[in-house]
C-alpha positions in Angstrom: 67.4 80.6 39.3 66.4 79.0 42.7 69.9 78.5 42.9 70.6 82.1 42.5 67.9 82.7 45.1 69.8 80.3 47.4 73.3 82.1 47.8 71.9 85.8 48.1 69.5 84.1 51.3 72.8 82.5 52.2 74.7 86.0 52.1 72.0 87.7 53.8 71.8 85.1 56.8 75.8 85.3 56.7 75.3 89.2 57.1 72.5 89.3 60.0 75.0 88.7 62.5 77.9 91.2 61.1 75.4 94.0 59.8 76.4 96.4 62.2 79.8 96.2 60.9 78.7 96.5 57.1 76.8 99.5 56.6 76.8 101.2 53.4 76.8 104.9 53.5 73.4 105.9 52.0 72.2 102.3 51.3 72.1 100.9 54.9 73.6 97.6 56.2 75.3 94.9 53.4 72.0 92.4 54.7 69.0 94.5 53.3 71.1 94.6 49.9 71.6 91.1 49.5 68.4 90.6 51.0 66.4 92.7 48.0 68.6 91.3 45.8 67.4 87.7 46.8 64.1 89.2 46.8 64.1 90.3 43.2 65.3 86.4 42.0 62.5 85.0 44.3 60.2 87.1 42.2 61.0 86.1 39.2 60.9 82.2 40.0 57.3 83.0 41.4 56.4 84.3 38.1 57.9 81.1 35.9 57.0 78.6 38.2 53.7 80.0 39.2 53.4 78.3 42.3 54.5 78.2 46.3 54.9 75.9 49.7 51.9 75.7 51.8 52.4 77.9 54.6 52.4 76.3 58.4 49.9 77.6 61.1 53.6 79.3 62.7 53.7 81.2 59.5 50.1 82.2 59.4 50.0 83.7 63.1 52.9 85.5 62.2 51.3 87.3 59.4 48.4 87.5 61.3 50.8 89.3 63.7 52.3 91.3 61.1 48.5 92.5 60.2 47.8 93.9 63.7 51.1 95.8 63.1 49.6 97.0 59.8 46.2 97.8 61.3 47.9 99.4 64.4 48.7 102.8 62.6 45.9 103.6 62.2 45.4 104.7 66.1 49.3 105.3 66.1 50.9 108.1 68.7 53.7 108.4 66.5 52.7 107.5 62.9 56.3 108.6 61.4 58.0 106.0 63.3 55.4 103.5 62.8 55.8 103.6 59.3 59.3 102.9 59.3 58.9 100.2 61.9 56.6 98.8 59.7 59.0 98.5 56.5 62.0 96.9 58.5 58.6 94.3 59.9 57.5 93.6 56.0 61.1 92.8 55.1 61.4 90.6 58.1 58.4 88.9 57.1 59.3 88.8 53.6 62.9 86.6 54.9 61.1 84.2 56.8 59.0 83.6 54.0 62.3 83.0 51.2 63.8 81.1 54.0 60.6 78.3 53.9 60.0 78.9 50.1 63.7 78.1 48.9 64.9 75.7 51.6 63.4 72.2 50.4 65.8 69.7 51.8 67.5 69.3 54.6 70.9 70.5 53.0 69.5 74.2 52.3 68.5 74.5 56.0 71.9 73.2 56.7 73.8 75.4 54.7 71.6 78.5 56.4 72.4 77.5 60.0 75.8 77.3 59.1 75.5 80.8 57.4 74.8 82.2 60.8 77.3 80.4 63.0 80.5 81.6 60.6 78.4 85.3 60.7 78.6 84.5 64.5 82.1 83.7 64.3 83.2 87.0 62.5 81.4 89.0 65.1 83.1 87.0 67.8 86.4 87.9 66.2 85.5 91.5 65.9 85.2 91.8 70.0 88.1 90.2 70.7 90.1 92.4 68.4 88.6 95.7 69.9 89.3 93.7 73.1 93.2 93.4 72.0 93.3 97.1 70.6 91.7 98.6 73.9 88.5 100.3 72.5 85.6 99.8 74.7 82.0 100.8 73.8 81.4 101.3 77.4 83.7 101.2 80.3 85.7 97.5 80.2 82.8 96.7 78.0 83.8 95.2 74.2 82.0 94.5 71.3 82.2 94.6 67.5 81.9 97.6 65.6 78.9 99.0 65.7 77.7 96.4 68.1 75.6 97.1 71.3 77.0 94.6 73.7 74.2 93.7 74.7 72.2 92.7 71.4 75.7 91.4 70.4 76.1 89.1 73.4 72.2 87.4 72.6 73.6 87.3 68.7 76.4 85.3 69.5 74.2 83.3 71.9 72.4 82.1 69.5 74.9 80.4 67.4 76.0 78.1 70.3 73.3 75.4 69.9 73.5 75.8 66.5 77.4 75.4 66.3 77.2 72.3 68.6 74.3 70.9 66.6 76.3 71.2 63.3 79.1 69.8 65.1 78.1 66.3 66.5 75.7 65.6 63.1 78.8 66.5 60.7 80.7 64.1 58.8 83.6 65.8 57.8 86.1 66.0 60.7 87.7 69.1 59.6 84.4 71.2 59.6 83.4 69.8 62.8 86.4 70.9 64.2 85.6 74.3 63.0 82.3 74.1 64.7 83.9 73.3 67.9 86.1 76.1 67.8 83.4 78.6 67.9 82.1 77.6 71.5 85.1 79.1 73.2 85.4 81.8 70.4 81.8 82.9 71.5 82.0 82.5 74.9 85.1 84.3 75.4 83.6 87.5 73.6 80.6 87.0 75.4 82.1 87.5 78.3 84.1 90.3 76.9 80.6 92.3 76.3 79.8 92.1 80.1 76.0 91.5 79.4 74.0 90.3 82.5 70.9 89.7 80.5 73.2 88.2 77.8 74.7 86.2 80.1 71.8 84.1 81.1 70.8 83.8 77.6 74.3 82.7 77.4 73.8 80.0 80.2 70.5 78.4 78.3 72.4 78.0 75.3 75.2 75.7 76.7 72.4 73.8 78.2 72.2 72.3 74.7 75.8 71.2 74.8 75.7 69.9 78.1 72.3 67.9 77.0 74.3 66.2 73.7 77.1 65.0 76.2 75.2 61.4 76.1 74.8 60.9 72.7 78.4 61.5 72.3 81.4 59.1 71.6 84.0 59.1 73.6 86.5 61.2 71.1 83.5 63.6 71.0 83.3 63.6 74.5 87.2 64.3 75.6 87.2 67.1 72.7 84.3 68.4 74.3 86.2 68.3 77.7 89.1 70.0 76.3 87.2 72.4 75.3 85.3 73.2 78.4 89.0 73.2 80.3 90.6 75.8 77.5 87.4 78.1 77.9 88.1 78.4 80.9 91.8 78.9 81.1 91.1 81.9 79.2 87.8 83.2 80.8 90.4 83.1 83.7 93.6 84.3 82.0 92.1 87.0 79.6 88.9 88.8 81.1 89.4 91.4 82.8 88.5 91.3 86.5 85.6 94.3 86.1 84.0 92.3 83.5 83.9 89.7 85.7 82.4 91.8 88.6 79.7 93.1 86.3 78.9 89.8 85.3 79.2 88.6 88.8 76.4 91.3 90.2 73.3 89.7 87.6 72.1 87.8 91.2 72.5 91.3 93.1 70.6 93.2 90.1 67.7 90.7 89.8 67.2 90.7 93.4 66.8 94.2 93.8 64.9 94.6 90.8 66.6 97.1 89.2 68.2 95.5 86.3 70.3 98.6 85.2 67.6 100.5 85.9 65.6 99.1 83.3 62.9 98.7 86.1 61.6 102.5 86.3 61.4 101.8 82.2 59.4 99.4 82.9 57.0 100.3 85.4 56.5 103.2 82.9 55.9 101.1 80.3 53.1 99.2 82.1 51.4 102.2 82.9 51.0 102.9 79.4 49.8 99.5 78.8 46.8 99.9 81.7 46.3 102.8 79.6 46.0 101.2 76.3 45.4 97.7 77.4 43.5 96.5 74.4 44.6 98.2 71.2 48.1 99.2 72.3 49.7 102.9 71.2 50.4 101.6 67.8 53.9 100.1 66.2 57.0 101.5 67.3 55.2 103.8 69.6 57.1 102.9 73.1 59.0 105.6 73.6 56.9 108.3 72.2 54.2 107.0 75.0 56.5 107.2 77.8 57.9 109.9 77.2 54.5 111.5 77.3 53.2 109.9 80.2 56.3 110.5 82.0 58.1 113.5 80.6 61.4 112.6 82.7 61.7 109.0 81.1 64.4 110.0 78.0 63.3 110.4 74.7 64.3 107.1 72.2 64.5 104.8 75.3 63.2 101.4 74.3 61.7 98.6 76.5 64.2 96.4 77.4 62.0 93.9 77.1 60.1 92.0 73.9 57.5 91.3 75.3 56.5 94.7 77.4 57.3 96.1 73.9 55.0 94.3 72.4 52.2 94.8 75.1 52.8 98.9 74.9 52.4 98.9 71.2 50.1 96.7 70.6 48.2 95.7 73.5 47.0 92.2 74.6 45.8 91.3 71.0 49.4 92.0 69.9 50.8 90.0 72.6 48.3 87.2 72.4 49.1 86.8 68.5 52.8 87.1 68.6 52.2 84.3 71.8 50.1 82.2 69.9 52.6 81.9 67.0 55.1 81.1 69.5 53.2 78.5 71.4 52.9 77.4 67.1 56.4 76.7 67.0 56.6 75.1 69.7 54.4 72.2 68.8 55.7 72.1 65.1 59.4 71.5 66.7 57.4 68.8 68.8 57.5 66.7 65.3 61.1 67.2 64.8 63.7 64.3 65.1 64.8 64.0 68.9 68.1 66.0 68.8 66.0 68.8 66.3 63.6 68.9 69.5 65.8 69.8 71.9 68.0 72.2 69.5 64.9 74.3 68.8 63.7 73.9 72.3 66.7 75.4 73.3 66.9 77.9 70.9 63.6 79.1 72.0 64.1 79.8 75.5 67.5 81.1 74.9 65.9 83.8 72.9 63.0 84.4 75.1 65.7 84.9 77.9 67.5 87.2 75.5 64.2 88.8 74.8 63.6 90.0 78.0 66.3 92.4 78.6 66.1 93.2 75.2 63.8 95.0 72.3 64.1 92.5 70.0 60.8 91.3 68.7 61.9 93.7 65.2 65.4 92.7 64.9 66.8 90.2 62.2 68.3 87.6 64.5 64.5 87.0 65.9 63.1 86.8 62.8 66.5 84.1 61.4 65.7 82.3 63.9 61.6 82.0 63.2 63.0 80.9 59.6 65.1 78.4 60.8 62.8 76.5 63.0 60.2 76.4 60.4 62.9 75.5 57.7 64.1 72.7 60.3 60.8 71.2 59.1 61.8 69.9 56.0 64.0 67.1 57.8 60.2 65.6 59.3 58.9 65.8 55.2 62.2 64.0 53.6 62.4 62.2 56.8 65.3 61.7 59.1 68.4 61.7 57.7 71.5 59.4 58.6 73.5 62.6 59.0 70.7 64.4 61.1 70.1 61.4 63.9 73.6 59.6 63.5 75.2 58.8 66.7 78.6 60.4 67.4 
């Protein structure tokens, strides 16, 4: 039954990058399906086996985090949407709990990471083929369907260090090979999505790449060469010049401040926090605030920004928990094998830079990514692996 357990949190991890483009009419995306599904088996195996992991400190601020969501609606400014802010939260929480409970050895984490890099993949595909076919979200701006390309280009982000690190620790050439392929694959729709803020998420992510390049052998190193010289060719080649302009302007836009005028968003935003410093408005409440504050900010606009989010909604307790289990991780990835160090180092600041042009602290690559790192822990407990620390 763990088994079973196993391939519906593989699925679902699979899914988190794609769910935009599986949505069930009436149901909701193909990820919470699987997910309850995987859900339901975990309960059962509680119920035989009658017993569970220890939770880390990570996990514990998290929940603690997850209670002052919980609490928060009870001084909400828009209790309706807290609630349902608070269900997709509990199911979040609920994923990064299977993913620790159900990933034992260093093989399950494996086999997740690698569920997100081929869910990465299929989005990448998806851009380019609305690329190909001409149908722009925005103007000579491409994503997946369904896809903001902004969330999209911090998605595919993601799966950079992840692709890399599966690459240089794998031991069957063909797979690696596969890994490889996804570099240029994501890049090249990254691009495609025109992202500023993804871009620089973008950037920290091929830091990892660029900080393997030592450990390499020499094979690895000329593939990894070729593969920096064909990216290119068709950054150059393929992207459209406006893309490129847009993408180009990310000095011009932080400079002035503006940040596709995210800023007066912003600003907004922190006068409702001076407001509400302590407690916050309650989950979910950002844009009902604002908008009442400041009756010309639109209605539904969101923060732009995790961490603003967070302060808004839940005020400097929020922030100082969801901070605290972030700091958490950090010093559990401090125990990690060298090249696990740097991976989740990496992976870190590439979503925190993702994380600040976006509103992402509720969104199921954040929360796959909190599973992961944690999971990655199991390599420290079985202890390191010839496959994990081998020299390419």
């Amino acid at each position: 039954m763990r088994d079973a357990v196993r391939v519906f949190l593989w699925l679902t991890i699979l899914c988190v990058p794609i769910e935009n483009m599986l949505v069930l009419p009436g149901v909701g995306t193909v990820s919470r399906v699987v997910g309850l599904l995987a859900c339901v088996c975990a309960g059962i195996v509680l119920f035989l086996s009658g017993r569970m992991r220890r939770l880390t400190a990570f996990h514990t601020l998290l929940a603690l985090y997850l209670l002052w969501n919980v609490v928060s609606l009870v001084w909400s400014i828009d209790p309706e949407f807290s609630r349902l802010r608070l269900s997709t939260l509990l199911q979040l929480a609920v994923l990064v709990w299977l993913m620790w409970e159900f990933t034992e050895r260093p093989e399950h984490q494996r086999r997740l990471m690698q569920a997100y890099v081929l869910g990465a993949s299929i989005a990448a595909v998806g851009t380019l083929m609305a690329f190909y076919a001409g149908r722009e979200v925005t103007y000579m701006r491409f994503a997946a369907a369904g896809f903001d390309p902004n969330d999209l280009c911090v998605i595919l982000s993601l799966g950079i260090p992840l692709a890399w690190y599966l690459a240089v620790t794998e031991r069957w050439k063909w797979l690696c090979v596969g890994y490889c392929t996804y570099l240029p694959l994501a890049l090249f729709a990254a691009v495609l999505t025109a992202s500023r803020g993804g871009l620089l998420a973008c950037v920290v992510a091929c830091a990892f790449v660029a900080l393997m390049v030592p450990r390499l052998s020499p094979g690895v190193k000329l593939t990894a060469v070729f593969l920096l010289v064909a990216t290119a060719g068709i950054l150059v080649t393929q992207i459209p010049p406006s893309s490129l302009e847009r993408l180009a302007s990310v000095g011009r836009e932080i400079a002035s401040g503006s940040m596709s005028e995210r800023r007066d968003i912003w600003q907004s935003g922190l006068q409702v926090f001076w407001r509400h410093s302590l407690l916050g408005v309650g989950v979910g409440g950002f844009s009902a605030s604002n908008y009442k504050l400041n009756p010309h900010v639109p209605t539904g606009v969101v923060a732009h920004n995790s961490f603003l989010s967070i302060m808004v909604e839940l005020g400097i307790i929020g922030l100082i928990l969801f901070v605290l289990a972030i700091v958490a991780a950090g010093k559990m990835i401090r125990t990690y094998p060298p090249m696990a160090y740097v991976l989740w180092l990496v992976m870190l600041l590439t979503w925190a830079v993702g994380a600040f042009s976006l509103t992402f602290e509720h969104r199921k690559p954040t929360w796959v990514i909190f599973g992961l790192l944690a999971g990655h822990s199991v390599a420290v407990t079985w202890g390191r692996s010839p496959q994990q620390e081998k020299q390419y």
